[in-house]
C-alpha positions, -999 to 999 in steps of 0.1 A, spaced: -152 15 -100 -190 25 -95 -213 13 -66 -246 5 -72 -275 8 -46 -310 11 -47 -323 30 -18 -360 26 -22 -386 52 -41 -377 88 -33 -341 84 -19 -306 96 -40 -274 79 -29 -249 106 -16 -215 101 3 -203 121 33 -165 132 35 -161 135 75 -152 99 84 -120 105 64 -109 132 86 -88 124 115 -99 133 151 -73 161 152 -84 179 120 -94 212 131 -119 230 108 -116 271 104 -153 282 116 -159 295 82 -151 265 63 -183 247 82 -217 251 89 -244 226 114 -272 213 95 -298 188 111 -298 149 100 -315 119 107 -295 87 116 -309 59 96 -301 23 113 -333 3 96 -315 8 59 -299 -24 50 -270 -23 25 -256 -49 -1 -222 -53 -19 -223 -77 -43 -253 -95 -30 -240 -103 8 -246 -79 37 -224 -54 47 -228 -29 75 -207 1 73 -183 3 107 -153 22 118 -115 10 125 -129 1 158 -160 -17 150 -184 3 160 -214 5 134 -215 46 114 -254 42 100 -259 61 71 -272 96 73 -306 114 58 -301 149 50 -327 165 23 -340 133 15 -305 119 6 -284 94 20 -252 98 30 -221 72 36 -192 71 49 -168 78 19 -138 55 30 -155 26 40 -176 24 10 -144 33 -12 -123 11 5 -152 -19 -1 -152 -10 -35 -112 -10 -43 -104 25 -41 -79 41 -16 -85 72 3 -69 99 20 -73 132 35 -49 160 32 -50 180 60 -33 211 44 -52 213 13 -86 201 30 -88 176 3 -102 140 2 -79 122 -21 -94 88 -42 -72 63 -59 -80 33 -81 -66 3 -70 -46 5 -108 -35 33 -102 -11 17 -77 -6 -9 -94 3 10 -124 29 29 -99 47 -4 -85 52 -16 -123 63 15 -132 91 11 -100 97 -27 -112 110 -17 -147 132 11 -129 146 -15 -105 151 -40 -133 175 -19 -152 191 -3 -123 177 31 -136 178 52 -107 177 88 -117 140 82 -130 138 54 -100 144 84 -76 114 105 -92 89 83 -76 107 79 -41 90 86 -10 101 121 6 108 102 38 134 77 15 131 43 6 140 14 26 157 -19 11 158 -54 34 166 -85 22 144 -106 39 104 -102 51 119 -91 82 129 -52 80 152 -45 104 153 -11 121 191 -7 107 182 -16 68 195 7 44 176 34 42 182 63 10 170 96 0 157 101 -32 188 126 -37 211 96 -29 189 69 -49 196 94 -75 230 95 -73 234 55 -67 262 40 -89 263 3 -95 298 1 -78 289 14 -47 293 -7 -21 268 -7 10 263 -33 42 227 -43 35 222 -63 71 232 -102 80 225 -135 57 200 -157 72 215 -185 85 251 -177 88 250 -143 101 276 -131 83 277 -91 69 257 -89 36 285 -66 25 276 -57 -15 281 -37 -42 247 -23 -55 246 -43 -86 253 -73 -66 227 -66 -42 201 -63 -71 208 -94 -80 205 -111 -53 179 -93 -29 159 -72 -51 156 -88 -90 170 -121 -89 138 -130 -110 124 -113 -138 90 -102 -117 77 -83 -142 69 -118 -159 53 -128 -120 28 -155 -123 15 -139 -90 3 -107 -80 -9 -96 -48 -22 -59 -33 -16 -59 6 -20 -94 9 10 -116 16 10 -140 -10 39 -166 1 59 -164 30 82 -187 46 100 -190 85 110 -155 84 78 -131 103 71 -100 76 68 -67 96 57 -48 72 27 -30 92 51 -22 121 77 -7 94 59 11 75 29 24 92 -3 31 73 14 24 35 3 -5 11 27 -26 -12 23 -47 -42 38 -81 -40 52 -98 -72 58 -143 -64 68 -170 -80 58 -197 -65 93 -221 -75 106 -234 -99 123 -269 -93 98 -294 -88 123 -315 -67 124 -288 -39 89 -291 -40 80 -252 -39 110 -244 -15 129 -223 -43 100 -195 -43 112 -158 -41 89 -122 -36 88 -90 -42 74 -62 -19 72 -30 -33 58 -5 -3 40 30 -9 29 56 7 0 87 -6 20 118 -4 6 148 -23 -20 122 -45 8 102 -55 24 70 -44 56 71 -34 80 43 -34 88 38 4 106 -1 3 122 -25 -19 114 -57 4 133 -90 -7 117 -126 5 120 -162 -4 126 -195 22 146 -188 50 171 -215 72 
């Protein structure tokens, strides 16, 4: 996705890789060098024809920067504005960019594995700190939670307590077939009229903690909104499908099941 900007007569758009460092990156002395710039708060930026003003996860305003007639942006932010994802690998001193269909590509790609229960390629694609499966928005902090080695090595007869039924409380105590098809494809969400990219699309009484759970990862969500006009949209069903950037690729980290909750 390209990013247009006119900068005036004499001025070359550029973008500046620091602001997708961490605070605790520490540089080898050879690896760096100071140079002099100019901060630049007069320059007034556009994105699609409204204002925007380039800030950090705090708020605080990062002006762009003039270095040999060139401006400079923060990468993320303008990335990030544009629908690309970005991350810095510390050990490779690498910033890493990702279309936005690249992920989506990745979550489809994890839908048709789920779908047909294929988990020797399903574990290919799982995250190296496993992948966690809840049945409701809610993940609790005892979910089932599998290596890619045991996702591997899942068989549909395998039998494993997936957490509580809402309502009743009682032990949701199923095979892994069973537990597909009731908590993770009891649609066919390939065919999803509704698709959403870290924006809950539906929910009902049940609070989603996905940003306490999985800290710092995105997910695809996959909704219909109901089917049985008599229940007047209360039959509605989602699913989350969480990643996380390890090594440049996304990395299935949870299978998150919702629909209405007593």
């Amino acid at each position: 996705m390209k990013l247009k900007a006119a900068w005036g007569k004499g001025f070359a758009a550029g973008f500046i890789i620091a602001s997708v460092c961490s605070a605790g990156v520490a540089f080898a002395a050879g690896n760096i060098s100071n140079v002099t710039a100019y901060l630049n708060d007069r320059l007034h930026m556009t994105y699609n024809g409204a204002a925007f003003n380039v800030t950090e996860a705090d708020g605080s305003e990062d002006p762009p920067l003039i270095y040999h007639d060139r401006t400079y942006l923060p990468i993320r932010a303008i990335a990030e504005k544009s629908g690309v994802y970005v991350a810095w690998n510390d050990a490779t001193s690498e910033v890493i960019m990702k279309s936005e269909n690249e992920l989506l590509d990745r979550a489809n790609l994890a839908l048709h594995y789920l779908k047909y229960q294929d988990f020797v390629q399903l574990a290919a694609i799982i995250s190296e700190n496993g992948v966690t499966f809840s049945p409701y928005a809610y993940v609790e902090s005892g979910a089932v939670k599998l290596t890619a080695a045991q996702v591997g090595a899942l068989k549909p007869a395998d039998g494993y307590l997936w957490g509580e039924y809402d309502g009743s409380g009682n032990p949701i105590n199923l095979s892994v077939k069973d537990y597909f098809s009731r908590f993770v494809y009891d649609q066919d969400f390939i065919q999803a009229p509704r698709i959403g990219t870290d924006t809950l699309i539906q929910t009902g009484n049940t609070i989603s903690n996905l940003d306490a759970a999985f800290p710092g990862a995105r997910f695809v969500e996959y909704n219909f909104p109901g089917f049985d006009p008599d229940y007047g949209g209360a039959d509605w069903t989602s699913l989350r499908l969480v990643f996380t950037m390890e090594n440049g690729s996304w990395m299935l980290a949870g299978v998150v099941h919702d629909c209405w909750t007593i």
